[in-house]
N, C-alpha and C positions, 0 to 999 in steps of 0.2 A: 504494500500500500504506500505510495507517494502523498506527503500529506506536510502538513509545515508546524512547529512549536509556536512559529510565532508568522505573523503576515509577511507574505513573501520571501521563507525561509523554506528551502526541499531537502525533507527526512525522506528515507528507504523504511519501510518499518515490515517486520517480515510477523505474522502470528503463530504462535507455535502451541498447537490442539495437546502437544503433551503437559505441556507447564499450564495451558491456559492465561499466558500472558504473550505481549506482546515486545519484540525484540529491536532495536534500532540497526538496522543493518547498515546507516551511509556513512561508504566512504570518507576516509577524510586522508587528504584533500580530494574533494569532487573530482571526478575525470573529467578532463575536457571536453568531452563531446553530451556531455550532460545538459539536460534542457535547463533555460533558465527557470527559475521558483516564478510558479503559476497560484493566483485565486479564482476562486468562482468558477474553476475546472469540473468537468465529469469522468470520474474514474472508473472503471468498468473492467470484469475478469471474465474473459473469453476460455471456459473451462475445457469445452474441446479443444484449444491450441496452446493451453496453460499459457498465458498471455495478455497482461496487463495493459488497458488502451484507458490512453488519457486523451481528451476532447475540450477546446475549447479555452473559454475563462479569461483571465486578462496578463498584464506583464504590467506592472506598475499600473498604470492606467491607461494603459495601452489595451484596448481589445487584441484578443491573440484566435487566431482559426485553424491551427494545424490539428496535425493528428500524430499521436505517441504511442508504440508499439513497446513493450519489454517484456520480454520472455525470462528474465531473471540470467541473462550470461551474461 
């Protein structure tokens, strides 16, 4: 799940069903080809292609229209 601590900050947060909590997976330092920290996005899990799509939202106050694929590699 991509999702922010604070407004326009991008965590990895991964769930994990045995502990029943949630785990911070992001890198640090961000890789470069990492999207910029999105609000008001739609995230969305494509179960047949285990595949995270993110849609939409803004970039500062910028409207943003792309589309975000991550399959977790």
């Amino acid at each position: 799940m991509l999702g922010g601590r604070e407004p326009q900050s991008l965590d990895l947060w991964e769930w994990n069903p045995v502990t029943g909590a949630w785990v911070d997976r992001t890198p640090n330092p961000l890789p470069v080809g990492w999207i910029a920290a999105h609000s008001g996005n739609t995230l969305v899990y494509d179960v047949g292609r285990r595949t995270a799509v993110l849609c939409g939202g803004q970039v500062g106050a910028l409207p943003e229209r792309g589309l975000w694929e991550c399959d977790g590699r």
